[in-house]
C-alpha positions as CSV (number, residue, x, y, z in Angstrom):
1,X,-24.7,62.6,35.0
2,X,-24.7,61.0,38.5
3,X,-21.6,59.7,39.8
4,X,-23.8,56.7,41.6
5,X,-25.3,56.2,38.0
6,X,-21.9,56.5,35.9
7,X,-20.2,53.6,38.7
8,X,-23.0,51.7,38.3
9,X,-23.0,51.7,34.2
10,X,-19.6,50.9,34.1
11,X,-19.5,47.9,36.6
12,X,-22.3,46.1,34.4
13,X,-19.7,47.0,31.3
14,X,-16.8,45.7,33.1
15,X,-18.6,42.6,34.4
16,X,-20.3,42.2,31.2
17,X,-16.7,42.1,29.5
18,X,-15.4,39.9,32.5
19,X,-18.4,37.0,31.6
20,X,-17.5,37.3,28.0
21,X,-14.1,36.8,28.1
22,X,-14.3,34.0,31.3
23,X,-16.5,32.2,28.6
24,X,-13.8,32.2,25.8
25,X,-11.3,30.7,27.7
26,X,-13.9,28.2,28.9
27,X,-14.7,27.5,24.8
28,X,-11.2,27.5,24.0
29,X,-9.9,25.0,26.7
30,X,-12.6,22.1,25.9
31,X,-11.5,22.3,22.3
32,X,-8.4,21.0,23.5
33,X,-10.3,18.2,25.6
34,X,-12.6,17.5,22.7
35,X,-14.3,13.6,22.8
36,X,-14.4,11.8,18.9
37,X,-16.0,8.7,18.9
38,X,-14.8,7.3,15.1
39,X,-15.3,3.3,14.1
40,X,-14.3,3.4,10.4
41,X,-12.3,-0.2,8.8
42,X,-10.6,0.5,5.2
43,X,-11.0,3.7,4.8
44,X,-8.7,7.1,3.1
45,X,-7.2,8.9,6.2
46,X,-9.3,12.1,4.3
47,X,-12.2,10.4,5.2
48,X,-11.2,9.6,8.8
49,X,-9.9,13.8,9.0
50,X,-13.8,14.5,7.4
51,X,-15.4,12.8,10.4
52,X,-13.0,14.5,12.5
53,X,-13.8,17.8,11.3
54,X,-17.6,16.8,11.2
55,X,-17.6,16.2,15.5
56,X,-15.0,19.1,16.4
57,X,-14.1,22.9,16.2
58,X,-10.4,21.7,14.5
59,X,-10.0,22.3,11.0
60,X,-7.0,20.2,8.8
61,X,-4.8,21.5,7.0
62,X,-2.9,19.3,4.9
63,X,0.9,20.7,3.5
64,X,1.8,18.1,0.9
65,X,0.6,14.5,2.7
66,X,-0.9,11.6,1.2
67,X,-4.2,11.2,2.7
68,X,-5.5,8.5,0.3
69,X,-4.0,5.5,2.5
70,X,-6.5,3.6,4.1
71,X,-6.9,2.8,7.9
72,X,-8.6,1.2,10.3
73,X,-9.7,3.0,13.6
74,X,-12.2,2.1,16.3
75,X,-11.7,4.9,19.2
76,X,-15.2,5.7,21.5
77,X,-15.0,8.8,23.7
78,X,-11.1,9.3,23.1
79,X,-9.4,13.3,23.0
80,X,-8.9,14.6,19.4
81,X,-4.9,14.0,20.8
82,X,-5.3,10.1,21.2
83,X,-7.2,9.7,17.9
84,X,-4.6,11.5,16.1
85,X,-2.2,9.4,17.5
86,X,-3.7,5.7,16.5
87,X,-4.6,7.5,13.5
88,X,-1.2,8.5,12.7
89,X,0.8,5.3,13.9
90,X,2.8,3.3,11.5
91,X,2.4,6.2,8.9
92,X,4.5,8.9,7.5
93,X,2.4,11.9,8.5
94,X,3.4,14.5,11.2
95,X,0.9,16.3,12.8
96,X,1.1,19.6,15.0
97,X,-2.6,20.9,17.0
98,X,-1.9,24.6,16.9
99,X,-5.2,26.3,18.4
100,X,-8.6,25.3,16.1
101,X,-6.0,23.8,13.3
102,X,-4.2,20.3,12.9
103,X,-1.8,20.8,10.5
104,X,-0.4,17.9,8.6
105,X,3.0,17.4,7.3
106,X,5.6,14.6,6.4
107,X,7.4,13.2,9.0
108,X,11.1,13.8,8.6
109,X,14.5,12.1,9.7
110,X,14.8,14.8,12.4
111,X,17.3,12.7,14.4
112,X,20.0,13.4,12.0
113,X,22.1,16.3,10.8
114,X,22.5,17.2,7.4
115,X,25.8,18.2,6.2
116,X,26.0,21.3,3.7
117,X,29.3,21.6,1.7
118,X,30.0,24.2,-0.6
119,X,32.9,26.7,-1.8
120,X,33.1,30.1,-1.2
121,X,33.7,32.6,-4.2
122,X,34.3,36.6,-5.0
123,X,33.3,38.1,-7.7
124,X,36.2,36.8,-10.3
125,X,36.0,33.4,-9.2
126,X,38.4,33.5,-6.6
127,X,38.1,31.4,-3.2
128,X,37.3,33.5,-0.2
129,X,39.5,32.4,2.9
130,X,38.5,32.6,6.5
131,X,34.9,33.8,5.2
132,X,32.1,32.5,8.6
133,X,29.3,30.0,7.6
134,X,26.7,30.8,10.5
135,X,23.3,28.3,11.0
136,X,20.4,31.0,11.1
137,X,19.5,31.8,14.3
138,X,22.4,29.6,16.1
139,X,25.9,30.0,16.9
140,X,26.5,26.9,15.2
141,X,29.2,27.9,11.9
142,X,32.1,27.1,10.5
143,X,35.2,29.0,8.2
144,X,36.2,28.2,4.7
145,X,39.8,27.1,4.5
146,X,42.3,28.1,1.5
147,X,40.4,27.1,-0.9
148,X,37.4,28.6,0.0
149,X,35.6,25.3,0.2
150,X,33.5,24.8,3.9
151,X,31.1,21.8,5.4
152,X,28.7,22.4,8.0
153,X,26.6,20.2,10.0
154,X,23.4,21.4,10.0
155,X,21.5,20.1,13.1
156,X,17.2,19.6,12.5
157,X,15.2,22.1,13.5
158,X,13.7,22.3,17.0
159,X,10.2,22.4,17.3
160,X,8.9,26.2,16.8
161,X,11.9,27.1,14.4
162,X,10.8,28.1,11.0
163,X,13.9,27.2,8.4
164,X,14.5,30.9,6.2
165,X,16.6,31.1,3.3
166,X,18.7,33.8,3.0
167,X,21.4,34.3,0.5
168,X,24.2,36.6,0.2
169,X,26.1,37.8,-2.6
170,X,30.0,38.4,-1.4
């Protein structure tokens, strides 16, 4: 094969590639501007997230909110961002816009820590001294004293931080 012929074949490929992915990023960045135009008075929030769904790329995806409450909304060439937000005022429902998904979830106290108490233990039911109570993925912990018994302030999570349980037998 030609050298001339080869070059040539694979600048087409590489600018073919180029266009396709230029045009992706292009897709995937007016998503994220997308224009809803919703007048709806009295009606479920599901309906509301059906019409939503109905004008955009985003899916829902609902984890454990009441969608049945009914609203009023009259927004006219607003971002998906500013309809969520007039939809969403006053309520109890969180919502997060991670790529093509708005995920729904109940809004929390997240200003607050939670304290966890407890006692540590061996085997036989004796306390543990001294034993380190550590906040997953922080260097936020505390010691049991003589009797083995420990409370910890646990702060709310930041935004990105999945909570994990983990348990450990002593």
């Amino acid at each position: 094969m030609n050298k001339t012929v080869f070059f040539n074949k694979f600048r087409r490929l590489f600018g073919f590639v180029l266009t396709i992915s230029l045009l992706g990023n292009v897709f995937a960045a007016s998503a994220q501007n997308a224009r809803v135009s919703i007048k709806m008075e009295n009606v479920p929030i599901s309906q509301v997230i059906k019409e939503i769904e109905n004008q955009t790329r985003y899916l829902f995806i609902n984890k454990g909110v009441d969608t049945k409450n009914k609203v009023s909304i009259n927004a006219v060439q607003k971002t998906i961002q500013d309809v969520l937000a007039q939809l969403f005022a006053g309520t109890e429902i969180a919502y997060r816009i991670d790529e093509s998904y708005i995920i729904l979830t109940k809004k929390n106290d997240a200003g607050n820590p939670v304290s966890v108490t407890g006692k540590i233990r061996d085997a036989k039911g004796n306390p543990i001294v001294g034993a380190s109570i550590l906040v997953q993925g922080t260097t936020i912990g505390v010691s049991s004293d003589a009797d083995g018994a420990f409370a910890l302030p646990v702060p709310p999570p930041r935004s990105g931080q999945t909570a994990g349980n983990q348990f450990y037998r002593l």
